[in-house]
C-alpha positions, 0 to 999 in steps of 0.5 A: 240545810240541817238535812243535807248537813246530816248527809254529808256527815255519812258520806264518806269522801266528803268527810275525808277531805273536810277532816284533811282541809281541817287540820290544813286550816288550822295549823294555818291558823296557828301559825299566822296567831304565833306569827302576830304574837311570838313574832312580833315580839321577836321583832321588837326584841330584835329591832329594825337593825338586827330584824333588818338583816335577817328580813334582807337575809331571807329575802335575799335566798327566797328570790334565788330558792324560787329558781331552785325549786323549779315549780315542781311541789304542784307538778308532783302533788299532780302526777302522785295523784294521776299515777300512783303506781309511779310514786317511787319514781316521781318523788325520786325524780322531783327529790334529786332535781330539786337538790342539784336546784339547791346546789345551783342556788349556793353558787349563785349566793356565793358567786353574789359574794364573789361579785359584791352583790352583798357587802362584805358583812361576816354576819349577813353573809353567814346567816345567808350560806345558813338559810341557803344550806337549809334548802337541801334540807328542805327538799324532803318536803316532796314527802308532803305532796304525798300525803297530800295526794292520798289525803292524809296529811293529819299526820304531816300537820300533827309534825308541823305543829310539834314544831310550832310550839317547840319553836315558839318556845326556844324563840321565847327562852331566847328573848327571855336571857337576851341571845343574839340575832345569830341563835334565832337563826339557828332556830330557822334551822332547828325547824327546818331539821325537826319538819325533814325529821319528823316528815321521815319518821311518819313516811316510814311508819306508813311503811314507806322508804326513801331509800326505794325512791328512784330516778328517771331521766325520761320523767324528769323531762317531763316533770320540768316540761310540764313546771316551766311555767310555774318556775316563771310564776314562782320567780315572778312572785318572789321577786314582786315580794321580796324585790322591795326589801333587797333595793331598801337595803342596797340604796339605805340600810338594814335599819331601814329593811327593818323599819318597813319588814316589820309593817310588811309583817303586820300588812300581810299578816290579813292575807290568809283571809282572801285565800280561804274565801277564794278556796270555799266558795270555788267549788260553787263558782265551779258548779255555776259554770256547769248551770249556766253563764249568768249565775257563773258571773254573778256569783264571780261578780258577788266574789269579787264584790266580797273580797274588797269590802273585806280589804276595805274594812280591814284597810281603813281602820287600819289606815287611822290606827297603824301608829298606835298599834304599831307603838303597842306592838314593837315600841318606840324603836320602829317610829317609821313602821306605821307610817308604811303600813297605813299605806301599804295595808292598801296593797291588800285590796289588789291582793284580795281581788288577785286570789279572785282572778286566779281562781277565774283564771283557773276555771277558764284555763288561762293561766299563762295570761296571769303569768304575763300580768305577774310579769309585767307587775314585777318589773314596774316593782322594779323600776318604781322601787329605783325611782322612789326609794332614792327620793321618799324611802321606804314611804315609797318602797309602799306607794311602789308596792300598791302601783305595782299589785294594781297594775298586775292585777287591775290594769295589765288584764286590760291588754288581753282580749280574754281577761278583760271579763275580769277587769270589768269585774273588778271596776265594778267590784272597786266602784260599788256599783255592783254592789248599790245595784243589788241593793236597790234591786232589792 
């Protein structure tokens, strides 16, 4: 072991991406440490009123901003690296199909005004046409699938975390002398100007000019033939995530959104950890398949196996604790909050078990059955959230949310002949049966 450490230390390639996957994990990392802590005290500082109406603010653009990206941050990342030579014209195209996406996005949220679909509340609208102005702004993020696709995105990273700290202080020095929801919403767009400003001065110092990208009609049909299904994907998950907390405000009230947005914070806050064992122990599920069938699966089975009893480990303790953590960590004023993240903190295994399917997904090419699953998921979301908020609130705004993610992910890859390995991976991997197998075959 000690010896093959030693090699990939000289090995050239191996150290550019695990220098480049380094400065992606932590600033991740960081971001997920300032989120448990300055973020929670802005939501406590903020309460389930105000904290509410920023929560249904943003929910509200997520759902529309997926429409308008279009799918297209991995078609990009995809084509810089295929054909580098082609770079000005990619990151042209990608740029200005995603500004007229925004341009759309702000017709629908003020055609929404025009219609009703958000009350005539002059803060709630204001923090909405802000958020959504800010996705123009956004769009220069195609400048980090650059970097990406040339394995350089210390430098991205480095500008990421500039903004984390100078962030996290105005956030406190707002706390601090007692400013009103509206300046932590100009926090969200002093983030979103210093990240677009940051990612043009590394773009320039790496010689590079915006002003040299151009436009191509025959390769924006291509880049759009080739993300449909991802926009599927996208709309899909933005609306299976944020769905709850739009209904939550339309049938109750933003106090409400606020009360279950912040166990939602809490629940999600674990999310990472599926996410970085899928990702590090995907090159040797890869490698299995190469070897043969029976090491893939069992080494798929053993995946599986891990990632609930990581959900279990982390959901049950959490299940007994949620009211005093959430009393230690936001006070009084969200006395619902735990009751909803002891059930919601649930939804994770699915959560878990998911990031494991997409990955088998992914290395037996058959996406579009995710896709379908995703789908079908999203709309029992939907109707459930209509059935349960009415009666039990956002208690059942949870219960909706763990049915929905199972049914996605456990019980919809049921219908398809192709995806049924993975269900079967999934029995076993809920049922411990895998798992009491090895124990006693050893």
């Amino acid at each position: 072991m000690i010896k093959k450490l030693k090699q990939l230390r000289t090995n050239s390639g191996f150290m550019r991406y695990f220098k480049n996957t380094s400065w992606l994990l932590g600033e991740k990392v960081l971001r997920i440490l300032a989120a448990l802590t300055v973020g929670l005290w802005v939501t406590r500082y903020l309460g389930p009123a105000d904290y509410g109406v920023l929560s249904y603010a943003q929910s509200f653009v997520a759902i529309l901003a997926a429409f308008s990206s279009l799918g297209l941050n991995e078609i990009l990342s995809r084509d810089l690296v295929s054909d580098a030579n082609k770079k000005l014209t990619y990151l042209g195209t990608a740029f200005l199909l995603q500004t007229i996406g925004s341009l759309v996005l702000m017709c629908f949220i003020f055609g929404s005004f025009y219609l009703d679909f958000v009350e005539d509340i002059e803060l709630t609208r204001k923090i909405i046409v802000i958020l959504g102005l800010l996705t123009f702004v956004n769009r220069f993020s195609v400048i980090t699938s650059y970097f990406l696709s040339i394995v350089k995105n210390e430098a991205i990273v480095k500008v990421s975390i500039l903004n984390l700290v100078f962030s996290t202080v105005l956030k406190v020095l707002l706390i601090t002398y007692e400013a009103p929801l509206i300046y932590f919403v100009y926090v969200l767009v002093f983030d979103t100007l210093f990240l677009a400003i940051g990612w043009l001065i590394v773009y320039a110092k790496h010689k590079e000019s915006i002003f040299n990208w151009k436009f191509s009609l025959k390769t924006a049909k291509q880049m759009l033939g080739d993300s449909w299904p991802l926009i599927l994907n996208l709309v899909f998950a933005s609306i299976y995530m944020k769905v709850d907390q739009v209904m939550i405000k339309g049938m109750m009230d933003t106090t409400a959104v606020g009360q279950y947005s912040a166990a939602v914070l809490l629940s999600q806050a674990w999310y990472f950890v599926p996410t970085i064992i899928a990702s590090s122990l995907f090159p040797a599920i890869v490698n299995a398949k190469k070897q043969s069938e029976t090491l893939y699966y069992d080494r798929l089975q053993k995946l599986y196996d891990m990632m609930v009893l990581f959900a279990v480990s982390i959901a049950v303790p959490m299940t007994f604790l949620s009211d005093f953590l959430v009393s230690f960590l936001l006070g009084p004023e969200f006395p619902l909050t735990g009751g909803v993240l002891s059930i919601h903190i649930w939804a994770g295994v699915f959560v878990f078990l998911g990031q494991s399917t997409s990955k088998w997904t992914l290395t037996e090419n058959i996406q579009r059955y995710s896709s379908v699953c995703l789908f079908i998921g999203m709309l029992c979301n939907i109707a459930l959230n209509f059935v349960v908020i009415p009666r039990y609130g956002i208690f059942g705004a949870a219960v909706a949310t763990i049915i929905s993610q199972s049914i996605s992910v456990f019980f919809a890859p049921i219908l398809f002949r192709k995806t049924r390995p993975s269900f079967i991976m999934m029995l076993k991997a809920l049922t411990f049966t895998s798992v009491f197998q090895r124990v006693f075959r050893s």
